[in-house]
C-alpha positions as CSV (number, residue, x, y, z in Angstrom):
1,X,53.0,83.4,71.4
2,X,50.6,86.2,71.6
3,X,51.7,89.4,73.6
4,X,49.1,91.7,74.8
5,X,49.8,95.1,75.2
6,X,49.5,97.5,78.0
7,X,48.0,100.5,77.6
8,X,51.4,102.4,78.1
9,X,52.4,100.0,75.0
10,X,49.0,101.0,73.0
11,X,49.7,105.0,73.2
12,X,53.4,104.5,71.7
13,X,51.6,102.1,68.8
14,X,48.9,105.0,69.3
15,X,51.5,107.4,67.7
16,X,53.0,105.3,65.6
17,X,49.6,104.6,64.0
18,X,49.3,108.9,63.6
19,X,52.3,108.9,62.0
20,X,51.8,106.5,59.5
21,X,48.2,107.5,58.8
22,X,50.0,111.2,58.2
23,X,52.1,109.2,55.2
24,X,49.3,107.7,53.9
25,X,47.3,110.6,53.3
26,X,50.0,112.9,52.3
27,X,50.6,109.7,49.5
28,X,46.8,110.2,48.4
29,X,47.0,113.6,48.1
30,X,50.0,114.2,45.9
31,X,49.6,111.2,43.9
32,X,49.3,111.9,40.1
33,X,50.0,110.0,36.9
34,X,53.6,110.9,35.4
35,X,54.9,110.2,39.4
36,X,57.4,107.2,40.0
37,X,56.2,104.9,42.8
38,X,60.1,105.8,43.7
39,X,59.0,109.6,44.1
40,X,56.0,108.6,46.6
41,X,58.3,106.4,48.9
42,X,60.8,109.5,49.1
43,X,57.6,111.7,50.4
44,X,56.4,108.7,52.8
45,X,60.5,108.7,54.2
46,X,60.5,112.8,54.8
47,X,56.8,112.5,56.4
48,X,58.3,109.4,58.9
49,X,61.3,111.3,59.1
50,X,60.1,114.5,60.2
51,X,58.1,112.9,62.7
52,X,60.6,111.0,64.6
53,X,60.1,107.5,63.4
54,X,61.6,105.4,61.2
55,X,60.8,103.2,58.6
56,X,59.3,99.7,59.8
57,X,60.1,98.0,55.9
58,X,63.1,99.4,55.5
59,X,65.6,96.2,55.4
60,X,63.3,94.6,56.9
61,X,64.2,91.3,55.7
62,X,66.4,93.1,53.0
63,X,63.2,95.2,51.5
64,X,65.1,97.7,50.1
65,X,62.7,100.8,50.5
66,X,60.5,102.9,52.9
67,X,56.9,101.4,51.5
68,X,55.3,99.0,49.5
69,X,54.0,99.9,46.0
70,X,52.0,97.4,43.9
71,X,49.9,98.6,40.5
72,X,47.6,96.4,39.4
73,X,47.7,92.8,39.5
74,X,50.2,93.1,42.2
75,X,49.1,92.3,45.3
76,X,51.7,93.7,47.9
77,X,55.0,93.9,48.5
78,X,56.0,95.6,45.2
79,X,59.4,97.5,45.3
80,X,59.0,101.5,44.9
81,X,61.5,102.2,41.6
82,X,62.9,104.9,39.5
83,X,61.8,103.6,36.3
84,X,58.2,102.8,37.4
85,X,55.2,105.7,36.8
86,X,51.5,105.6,37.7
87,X,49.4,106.3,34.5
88,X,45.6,106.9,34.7
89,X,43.5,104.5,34.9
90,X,46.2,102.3,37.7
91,X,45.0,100.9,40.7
92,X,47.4,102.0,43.2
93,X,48.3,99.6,46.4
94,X,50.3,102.1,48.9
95,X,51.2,100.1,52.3
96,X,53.2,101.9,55.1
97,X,54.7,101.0,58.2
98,X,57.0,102.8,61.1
99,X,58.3,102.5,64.1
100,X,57.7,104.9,66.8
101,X,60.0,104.7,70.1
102,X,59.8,100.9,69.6
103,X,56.4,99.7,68.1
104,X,55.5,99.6,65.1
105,X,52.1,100.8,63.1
106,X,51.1,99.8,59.6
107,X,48.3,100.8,57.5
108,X,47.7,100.1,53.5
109,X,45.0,101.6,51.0
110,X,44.2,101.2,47.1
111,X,43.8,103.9,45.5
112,X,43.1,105.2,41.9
113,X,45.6,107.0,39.7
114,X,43.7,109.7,37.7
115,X,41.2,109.4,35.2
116,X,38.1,107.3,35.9
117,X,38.6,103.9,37.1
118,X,36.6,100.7,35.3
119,X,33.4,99.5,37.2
120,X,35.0,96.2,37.9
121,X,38.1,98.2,39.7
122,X,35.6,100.8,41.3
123,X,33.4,97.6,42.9
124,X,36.8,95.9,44.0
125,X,38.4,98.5,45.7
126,X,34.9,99.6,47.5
127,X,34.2,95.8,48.5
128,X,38.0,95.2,49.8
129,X,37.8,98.7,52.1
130,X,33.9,97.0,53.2
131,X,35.4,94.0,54.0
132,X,38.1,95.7,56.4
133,X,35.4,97.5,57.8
134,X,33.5,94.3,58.6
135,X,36.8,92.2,60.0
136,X,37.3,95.4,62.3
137,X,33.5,94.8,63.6
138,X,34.2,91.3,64.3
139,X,37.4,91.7,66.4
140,X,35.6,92.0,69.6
141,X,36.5,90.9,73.3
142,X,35.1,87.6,73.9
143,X,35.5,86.9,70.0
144,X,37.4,84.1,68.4
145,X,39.5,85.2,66.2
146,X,38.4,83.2,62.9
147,X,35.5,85.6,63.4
148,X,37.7,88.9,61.8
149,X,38.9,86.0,58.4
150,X,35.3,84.9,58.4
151,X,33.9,88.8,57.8
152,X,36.0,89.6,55.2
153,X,35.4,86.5,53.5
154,X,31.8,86.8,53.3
155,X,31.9,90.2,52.2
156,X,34.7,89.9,49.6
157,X,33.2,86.7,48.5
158,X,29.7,87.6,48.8
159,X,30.3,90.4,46.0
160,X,31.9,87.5,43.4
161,X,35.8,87.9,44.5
162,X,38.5,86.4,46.1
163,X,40.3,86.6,49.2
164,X,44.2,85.6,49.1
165,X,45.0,83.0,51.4
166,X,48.6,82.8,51.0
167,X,49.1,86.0,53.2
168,X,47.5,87.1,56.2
169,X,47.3,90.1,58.8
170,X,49.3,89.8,61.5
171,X,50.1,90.8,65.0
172,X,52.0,94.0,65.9
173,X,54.1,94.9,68.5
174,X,57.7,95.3,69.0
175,X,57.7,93.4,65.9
176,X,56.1,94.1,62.3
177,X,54.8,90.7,62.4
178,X,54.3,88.7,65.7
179,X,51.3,86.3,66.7
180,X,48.8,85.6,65.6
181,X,48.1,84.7,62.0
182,X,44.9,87.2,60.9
183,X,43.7,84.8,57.8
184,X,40.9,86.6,55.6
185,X,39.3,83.6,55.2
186,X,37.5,80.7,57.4
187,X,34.9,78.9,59.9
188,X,33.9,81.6,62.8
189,X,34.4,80.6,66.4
190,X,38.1,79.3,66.2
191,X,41.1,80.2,67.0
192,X,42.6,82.2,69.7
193,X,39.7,83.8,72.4
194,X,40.1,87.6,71.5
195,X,41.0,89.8,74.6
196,X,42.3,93.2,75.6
197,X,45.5,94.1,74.8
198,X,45.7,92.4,71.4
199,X,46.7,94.6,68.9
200,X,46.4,92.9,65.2
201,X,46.9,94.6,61.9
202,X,43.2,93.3,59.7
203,X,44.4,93.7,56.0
204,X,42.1,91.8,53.3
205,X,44.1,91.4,50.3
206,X,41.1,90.5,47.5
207,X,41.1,89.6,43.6
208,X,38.8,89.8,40.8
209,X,39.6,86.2,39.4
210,X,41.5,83.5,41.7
211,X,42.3,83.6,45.1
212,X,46.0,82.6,44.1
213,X,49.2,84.3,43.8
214,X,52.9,83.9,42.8
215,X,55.8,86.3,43.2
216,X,58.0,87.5,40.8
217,X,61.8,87.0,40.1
218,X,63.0,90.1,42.3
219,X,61.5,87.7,45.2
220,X,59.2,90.3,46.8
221,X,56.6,91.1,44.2
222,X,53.7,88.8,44.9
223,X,50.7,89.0,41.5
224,X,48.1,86.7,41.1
225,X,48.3,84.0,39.2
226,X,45.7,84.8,36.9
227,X,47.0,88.2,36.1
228,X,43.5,89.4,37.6
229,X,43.4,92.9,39.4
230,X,43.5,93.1,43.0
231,X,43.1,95.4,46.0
232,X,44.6,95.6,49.4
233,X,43.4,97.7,52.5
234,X,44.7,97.6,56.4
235,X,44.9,98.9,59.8
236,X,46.3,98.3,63.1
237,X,43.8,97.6,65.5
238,X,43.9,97.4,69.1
239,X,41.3,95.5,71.2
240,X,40.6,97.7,74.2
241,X,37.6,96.8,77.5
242,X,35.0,98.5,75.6
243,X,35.8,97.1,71.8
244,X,38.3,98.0,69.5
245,X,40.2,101.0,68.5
246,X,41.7,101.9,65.0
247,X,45.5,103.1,65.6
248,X,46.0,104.1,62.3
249,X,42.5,105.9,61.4
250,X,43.1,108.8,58.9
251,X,41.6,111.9,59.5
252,X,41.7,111.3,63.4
């Protein structure tokens, strides 16, 4: 069942949004090769904590840290660890979530660990943040909401990659994931008529080789199959009278 929010509902997920837009960029600025993906989810935990919020992935199904942090191949979900640095040259997936007197925001960005990233990596991570952009300018009232999957896919696709279809954006809420399904992929004009109060979280998760994945054997890590690079982008996004509003925009 989709829930639409009120707007008393939108300015809590408003703030939960800031706050986890204020994690992200304190993650892109101090990131550096030689750092532990462990040593960036301690600083996105004392940027939620010193907010006011908490965590959204924390235990969250038994996730056992504060963000998500996948090099590479990895697609999302991957476990921040001790024993795991960034080196130059590493695409970077950072995805955040808290919770902020109830609701939760989330927001993810790719980003590149020192040195000068390959052309094929540079193109990937530019088209994946475009195709975001696009599947925000679809989400509009009186849309369907096939139109947002439909955006990213022919921009992703369009520039000679992938879009996963195994995973999906989501509704947000109460809940880190409620209804509906946001697929990056499909017909426009199906689906659910889009409407005020509907506040989704758009995250196009693209490849360089096949649109499939697999996860690994601690049972979060998702790759793709191929052992291809990917990229992952995402924001919560609330539909409002006038269009749509970005709840976790950095910079705002």
């Amino acid at each position: 069942m989709i829930i639409l929010k009120s707007p008393e509902e939108v300015a809590r997920m408003r703030q939960a949004g800031r706050i986890v837009a204020a994690a992200v960029e304190r993650l892109m600025e101090v990131v550096e090769p030689g750092m532990t993906t462990e040593d960036l989810d301690r600083i996105a935990a004392d940027v939620i904590a010193a907010h006011g919020a908490l965590p959204s992935f924390k235990g969250y199904r038994g996730f056992p840290a504060t963000i998500c942090t996948s090099l590479n191949d990895e697609v999302v979900h991957g476990i921040p660890s001790p024993k795991r640095k960034v080196i130059p040259g590493d695409v970077l997936k950072l995805d955040v979530g808290c919770i902020w007197e109830g609701y939760h925001g989330d927001s993810a960005v790719s980003v590149f660990v020192g040195g000068s990233p390959s052309a094929e990596a540079e193109k990937l991570v530019r088209v994946t943040e475009e195709s975001l952009e696009a599947g925000i300018a679809a989400l509009r009232p009186g849309h369907r909401l096939s139109d947002v999957g439909h955006a990213v896919q022919q921009v992703a696709e369009g520039a000679g990659f992938s879009c996963v279809r195994e995973y999906a954006g989501h509704g947000v809420g109460r809940a880190l994931h409620e209804d509906p399904q946001v697929p990056n992929s499909g017909e426009p004009g199906r689906g659910p008529l889009v409407k005020p109060g509907l506040v989704v979280a758009i995250e196009p998760m693209v490849n360089v080789g096949t649109w499939r994945t697999r996860v690994l054997r601690d049972h979060w890590t998702v790759v793709t199959a191929d052992g291809s690079l990917s990229a992952h982008f995402e924001h919560t996004v609330a539909v409002t009278d006038d269009g749509t509003e970005v709840l976790t925009a950095r910079g705002a």
